[in-house]
Each structure stands twice: as C-alpha cells, then as structure tokens.
N, C-alpha and C positions, 0 to 999 in steps of 0.2 A: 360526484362531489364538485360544486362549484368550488372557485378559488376561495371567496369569502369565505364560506363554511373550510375550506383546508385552513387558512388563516387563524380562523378562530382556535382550530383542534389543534395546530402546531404553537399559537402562541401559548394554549392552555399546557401544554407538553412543559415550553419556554420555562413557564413562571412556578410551575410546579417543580422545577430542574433548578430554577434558580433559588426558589425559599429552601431546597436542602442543599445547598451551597456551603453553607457555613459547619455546617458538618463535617465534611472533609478540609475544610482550610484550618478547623480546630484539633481536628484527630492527631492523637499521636503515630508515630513511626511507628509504633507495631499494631494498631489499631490497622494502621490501611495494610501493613504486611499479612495482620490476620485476614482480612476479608479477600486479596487474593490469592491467601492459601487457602481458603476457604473455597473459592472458586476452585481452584483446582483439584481442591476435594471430591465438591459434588460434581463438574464436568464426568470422573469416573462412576460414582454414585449415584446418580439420575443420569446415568446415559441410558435407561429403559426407556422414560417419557420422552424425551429430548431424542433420540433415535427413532421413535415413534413418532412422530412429529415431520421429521427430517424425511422418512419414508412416504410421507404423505404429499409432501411437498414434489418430491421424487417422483413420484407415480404422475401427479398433476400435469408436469413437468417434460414428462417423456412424449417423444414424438413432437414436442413445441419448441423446447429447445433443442440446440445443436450439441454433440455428442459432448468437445470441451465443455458446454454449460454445464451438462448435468452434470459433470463431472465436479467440476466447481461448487455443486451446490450441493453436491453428497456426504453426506456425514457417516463414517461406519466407528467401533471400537477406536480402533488406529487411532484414528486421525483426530476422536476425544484426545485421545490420550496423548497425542500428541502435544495440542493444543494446552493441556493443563501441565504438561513438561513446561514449556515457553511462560506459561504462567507463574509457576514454583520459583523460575530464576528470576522474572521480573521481579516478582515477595522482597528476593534478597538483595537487586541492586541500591544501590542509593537513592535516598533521596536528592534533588535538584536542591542546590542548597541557596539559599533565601540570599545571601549576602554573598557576593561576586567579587568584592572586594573595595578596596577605598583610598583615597588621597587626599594631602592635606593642599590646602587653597593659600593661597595668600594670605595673611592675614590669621592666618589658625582656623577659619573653617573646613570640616572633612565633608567630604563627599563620596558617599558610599551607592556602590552600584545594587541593586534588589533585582529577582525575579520574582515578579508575584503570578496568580493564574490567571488566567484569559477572562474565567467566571463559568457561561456554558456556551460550548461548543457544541456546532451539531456535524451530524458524520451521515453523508448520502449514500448507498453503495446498492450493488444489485443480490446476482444468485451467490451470495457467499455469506454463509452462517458462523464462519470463523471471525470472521470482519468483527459482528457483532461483541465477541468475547476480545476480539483482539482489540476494539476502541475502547468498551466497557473498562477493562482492566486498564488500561494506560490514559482513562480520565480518572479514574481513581489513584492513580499511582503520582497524574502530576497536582489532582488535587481541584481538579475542575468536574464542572458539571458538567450534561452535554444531552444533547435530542438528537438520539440515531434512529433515519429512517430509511428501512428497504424496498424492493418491489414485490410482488404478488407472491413471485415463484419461491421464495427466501422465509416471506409472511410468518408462518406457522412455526420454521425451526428459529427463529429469532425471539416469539413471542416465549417458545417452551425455554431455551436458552437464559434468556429474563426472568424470568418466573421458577424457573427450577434448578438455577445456578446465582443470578447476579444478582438478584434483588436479595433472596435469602441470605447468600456473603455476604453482602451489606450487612445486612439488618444482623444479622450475629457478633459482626466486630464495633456494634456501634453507630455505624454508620449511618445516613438517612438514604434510604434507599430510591424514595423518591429524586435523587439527586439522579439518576441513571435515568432518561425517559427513553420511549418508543413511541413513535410511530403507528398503530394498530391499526391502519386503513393502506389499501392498496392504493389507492390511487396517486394515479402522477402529482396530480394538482398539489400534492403535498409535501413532492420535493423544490417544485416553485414558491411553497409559502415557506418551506424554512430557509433557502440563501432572502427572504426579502422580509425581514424584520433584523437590522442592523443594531439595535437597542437592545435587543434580549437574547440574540443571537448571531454577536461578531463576527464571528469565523467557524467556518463549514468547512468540513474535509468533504471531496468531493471525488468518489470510486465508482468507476464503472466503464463504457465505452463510447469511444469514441466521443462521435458528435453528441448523444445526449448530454454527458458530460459536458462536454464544452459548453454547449446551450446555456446549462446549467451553471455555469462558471462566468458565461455573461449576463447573464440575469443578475447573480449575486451583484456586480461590480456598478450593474444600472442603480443597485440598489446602496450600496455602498456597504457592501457585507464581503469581509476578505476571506477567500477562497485557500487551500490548500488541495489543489488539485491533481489527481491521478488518469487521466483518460487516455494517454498512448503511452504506449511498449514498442515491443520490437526488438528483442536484442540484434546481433551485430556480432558475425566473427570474420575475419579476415587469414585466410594460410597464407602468409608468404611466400617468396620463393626459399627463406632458407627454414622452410616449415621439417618436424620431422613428421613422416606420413603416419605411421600410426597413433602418435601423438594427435595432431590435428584432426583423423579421423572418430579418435575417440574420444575429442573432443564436442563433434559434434553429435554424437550419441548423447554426451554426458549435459548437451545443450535441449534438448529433446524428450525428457522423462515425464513432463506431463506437455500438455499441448496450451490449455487455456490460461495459463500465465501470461505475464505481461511483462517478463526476464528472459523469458523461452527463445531459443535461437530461432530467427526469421527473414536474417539476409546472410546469405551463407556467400563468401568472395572469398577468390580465389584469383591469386598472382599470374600474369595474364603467363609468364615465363613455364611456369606451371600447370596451365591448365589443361592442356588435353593428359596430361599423365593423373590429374589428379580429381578429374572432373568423373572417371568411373569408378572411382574407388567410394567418392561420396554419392555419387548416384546409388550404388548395391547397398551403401547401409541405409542409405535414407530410405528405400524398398526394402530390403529388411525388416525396418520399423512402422514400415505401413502406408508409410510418408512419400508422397510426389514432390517431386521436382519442377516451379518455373523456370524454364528455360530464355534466354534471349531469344529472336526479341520477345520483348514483355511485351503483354497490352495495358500493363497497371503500374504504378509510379513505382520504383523499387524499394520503397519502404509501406508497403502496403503493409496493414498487420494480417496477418489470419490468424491472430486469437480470434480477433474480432467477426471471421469474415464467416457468419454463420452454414455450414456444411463444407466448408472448404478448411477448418484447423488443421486436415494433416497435410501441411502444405508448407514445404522452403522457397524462396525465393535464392537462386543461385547466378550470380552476374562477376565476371571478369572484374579485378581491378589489377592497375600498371604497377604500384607501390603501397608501400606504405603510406605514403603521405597522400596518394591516391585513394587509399579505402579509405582514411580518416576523412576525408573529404565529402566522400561520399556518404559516408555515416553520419557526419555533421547535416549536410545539405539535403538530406534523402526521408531521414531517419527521425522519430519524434526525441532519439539524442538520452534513451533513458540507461542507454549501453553495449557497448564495442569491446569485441575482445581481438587480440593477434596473437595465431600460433607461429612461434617462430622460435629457431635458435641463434639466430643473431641480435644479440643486446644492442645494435645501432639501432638495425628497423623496429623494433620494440621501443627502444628511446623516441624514435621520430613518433611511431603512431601514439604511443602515449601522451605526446606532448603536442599533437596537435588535434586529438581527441577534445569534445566540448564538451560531452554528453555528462548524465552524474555519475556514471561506476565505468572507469577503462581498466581492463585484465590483459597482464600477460600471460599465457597458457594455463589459464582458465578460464569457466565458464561463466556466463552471463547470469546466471541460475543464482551465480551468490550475492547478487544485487536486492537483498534483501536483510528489512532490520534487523531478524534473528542469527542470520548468516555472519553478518560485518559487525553489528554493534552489542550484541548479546540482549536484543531488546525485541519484541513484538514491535511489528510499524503499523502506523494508521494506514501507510501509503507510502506512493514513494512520488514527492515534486520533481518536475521536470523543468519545472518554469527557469527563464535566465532572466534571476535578477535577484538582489540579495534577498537573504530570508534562507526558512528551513530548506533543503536541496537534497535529493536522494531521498532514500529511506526516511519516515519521519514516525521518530519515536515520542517517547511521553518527557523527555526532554529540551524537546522543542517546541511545549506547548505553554511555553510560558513569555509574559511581559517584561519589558527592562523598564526599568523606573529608578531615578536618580534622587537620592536622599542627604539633603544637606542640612549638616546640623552645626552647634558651635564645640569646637577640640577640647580634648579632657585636659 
C-alpha cells in the first residue's frame, strides 16, 4: 500500500468517524452507560468468535514474535473477563462534566470554564487486543469519536472484537456505531497517514515500542497532529540500605508477574552499603523466576528496556546506587522516567527519593506494576504519557480527553 492509497483509506476511516460524532455528543448518560454495559456483555458472550480469531492471530504469530509478545497478544476466557470487569466499572463512573465552573468579571459578565470532546481521536498500538476495547470504551465514555489502527499480528482479534463486541454495543444503545472506526489493512503506511491529517484527526494516542513509536510521534508533530504518546517503560526499584529484606525481596517478585509490560520492574538498585548481602538473595529469586541477571559492568545504558528487547524479556538489569538521592538520580537520568519505586523503612530516605523522583508514578514499598489507569484511577487507560510538559501525565484515562473552552456571557 502506497502512502496515498493509506491516506485515502484513513481519511475515509476519519470522516466516516466523524459524521457519527454527533451521536454520542447527543446521547444520554444511560445511553452510553448502556452500550458499555453492553460491551461487557458480549466480551463474555462472543468470546467463541472473538477467541477464535485471537487464536489465529496466535498461531501466526508464534516463532516471529518474542515470548512477552505473544504473550501480550493472547486472549484466553480470563483475561475476557477481565477485561469486561474494567468495562462494567467504567458504565458506572461519571460523566466528565460539561461545566468546570465560573466567575463573575468586572462589570457582571461570567465566565464559565466547558470541556467539550476532542471530536475524533485516533489510537496507534501494536500486539494488544485489549488496547482495542480499552480505547473503544473510553472514546465512547468521554464522547468522542476516534480511528484505531493495529499491526498485522493484532489484525484479526481487533477486527472480531469490532464486529462482535463494539460495534453491536453501539448500535443497541442508540448509538452510531460508525463513530468507532478501524483500520482493516496491515500495513505500516497507515499508521503514517493517520498522525498526518491534523483536520480530521487532531490527536493520536500513540502505543507501542520504542523507536517506532517515537518515529511516529515525530511525523505527527512535522505534521501538526498532537500526540499522546506511550513508547518507553521501564519501571525502577531501588533497596535501601534501611530496606527490610524480605520485604524488598518480595517485592521484586511482585515487580515481575508478567514480563511485556511497560510498568514491569527492569532496573533493579541496590544500596551500595548493602550490596554484597543483598545482591544473592535477588539473584536466587530472579532464577527462580526464570529471569537473569545484568550484572556491571554493562555493555548497554542502564535503562535499557527488555520488554522491548526481543528474546531477551527475561532479563533485570541490577546496578549499585550510594543513596537515595543517588538512585533518584539515576532513575531520572537513565530511565524513560515512567516509574521508580524505594523499599525502605526509613521515612527520611523515602521522603528524599520521593521528592526528587521526576518520573509519572514514585512508590514507597510498592510496586511499579500499580502504575496503571485501572490500578490508581478506577478507570481503563489509553496509555500512560511520559512526556515533561503540561497536559495529560501518567495513566491516561477518558477524562483526559477532552478540550477547555471559555464561555462568556452577560450575569443573570
């Protein structure tokens, strides 16, 4: 597929996203409650086609990708169900509410602060079929439309997930269902045409790894399309020295329960005070678990990720720091900053790394793992921004998908 031909099929995606627009900016509060409970209906209900699908992808899949991939892109019962758990609570949170509040002006004019929606959003992401239901739902929740497109490996359970979960919830509460679009073509060239139509397609969440991401994140910006972007992890734990050992150690188990996240512990520090007593104790669990040990010296920057680093996921990265205000440092400088945690029982050194922590989520004795919208906010995230600079930051929910606009009128 040439660019132009991607162009044409994503702007056609665009506009067809955009005429059922007005569908969800009309709907009532239980109208969009009913379609993602609706969703979460059929998620368990058509999990035959939809798992069927998922397998197929699966099979494709094996031996190309690396083990966290598949893992990432596998769908079983569970993790339905899981997934239309997250959904049921989203039904029940509030709605973002229209009017932010207001003030009187000089003179008796008020000035009232509005969020209104973006209009349509589009959402980039790779091997992750949850992605799909997890944007789906939380553009309809904040009332926007939106053009999500995957890659190859993803294709099949995203298109069954559409078709036999999202589109139907629509279409039974009302809704226009064409307001949800997909992407139906593998090809790359068609995550380049949707960051580069700024007119029909504003802002793009943008999931997946590394440098493609990023790539994709400067194209958007050549183009003048804002980004909301997820491309580095890496959590961050730091033992103290007044760490208590099995505390700390179980917390880096408890950092560790799947590998291809992008929350997953993967610079494991440890207080130099500390370190030969506590350096074999983490070494047997992390063999235990399957997992090797970088050792110094390194030959790779100390925030490498290995989600990313295909055949190498079971992999920590384990390096010496002097302090707390030493690992923080090194977590800021090293680290893509998306989360740092410090086991300790001293409330100083917890104070210091907290407070000079940059990153979006810093924990005290716990894990990195909870840097996530459903974990912190009781909300599905699209993603979670790392970017430093104002705007949505961390986890980013259906909350944060909306415009400010100032409305001034004359006082009653």
């Amino acid at each position: 597929m040439s660019i132009a031909t991607a162009l044409d099929t994503v702007a056609a995606a665009g506009r067809a996203a955009r005429a059922g627009h007005p569908s969800l900016v009309a709907a009532a509060p239980g109208d969009v409650a009913g379609a993602l409970e609706a969703m979460a209906r059929l998620l368990v209900e058509r999990a035959e086609p939809v798992l069927a699908a998922n397998a197929r992808d699966v099979r494709a899949a094996a031996g190309r990708l690396g083990e966290a991939l598949v893992d990432r892109l596998r769908l079983d019962p569970g993790r339905l169900e899981g997934m239309a758990a997250q959904i049921e609570t989203l039904a029940g949170l509030p709605d973002v509410a229209a009017d932010a509040g207001s003030r009187t002006l000089e003179g008796g004019l008020v000035v009232r602060e509005r969020r209104r929606p973006v209009g349509v959003i589009g959402a980039n992401y790779e091997a992750r079929p949850n992605v799909t239901v997890d944007v789906a739902s939380q553009l309809v929740k904040s009332r926007n439309a939106g053009v999500m497109r995957t890659g190859a490996a993803a294709l099949g359970s995203a298109i069954a997930l559409l078709d036999e979960v999202i589109r139907p919830a629509m279409a039974g509460a009302g809704l226009d269902p064409d307001a949800v679009q997909l992407v139906r073509t593998p090809e790359r060239d068609a995550a380049r045409a949707l960051v580069s139509l700024p007119r029909l397609v504003p802002l793009v969440i943008l999931r997946g790894s590394g440098e493609t991401t990023a790539s994709l994140a400067r194209e958007a910006a050549a183009h003048g399309v804002r980004t909301l972007a997820h491309a580095d992890g890496g959590g961050v734990l730091f033992v103290d020295a007044a760490a208590d050992r099995d505390r700390a150690i179980a917390l880096v188990e408890r950092s560790l329960d799947r590998l291809g996240v992008c929350n997953r512990l993967n610079l494991l520090l440890i207080a130099e005070p500390r370190w030969d007593e506590l350096l074999p104790p983490a070494l047997e669990r992390l063999e235990a678990l399957g997992l090797r040990a970088s050792l110094p010296p390194h030959d790779h920057p100390l925030g490498h990720e290995w989600a990313l680093d295909d055949g190498n996921e079971a992999t920590v990265t384990v390096a010496p720091a002097a302090d707390a205000a030493d690992a923080a440092r090194i977590a800021n400088e090293e680290t893509s900053g998306i989360a740092a945690a410090i086991a300790t029982e001293d409330a100083a050194a917890a104070d210091a790394f907290l407070a000079a922590y940059a990153g979006t989520g810093a924990f005290w004795n716990a894990t990195t793992r909870l840097l996530d919208g459903f974990e912190l906010l009781a909300a599905p995230e699209t993603g979670i921004n790392v970017d430093h600079v104002p705007g949505p930051r961390g986890p980013v929910t259906y909350r944060d998908l909306h415009l400010r606009q100032y409305v001034v009128t004359p006082g009653p």
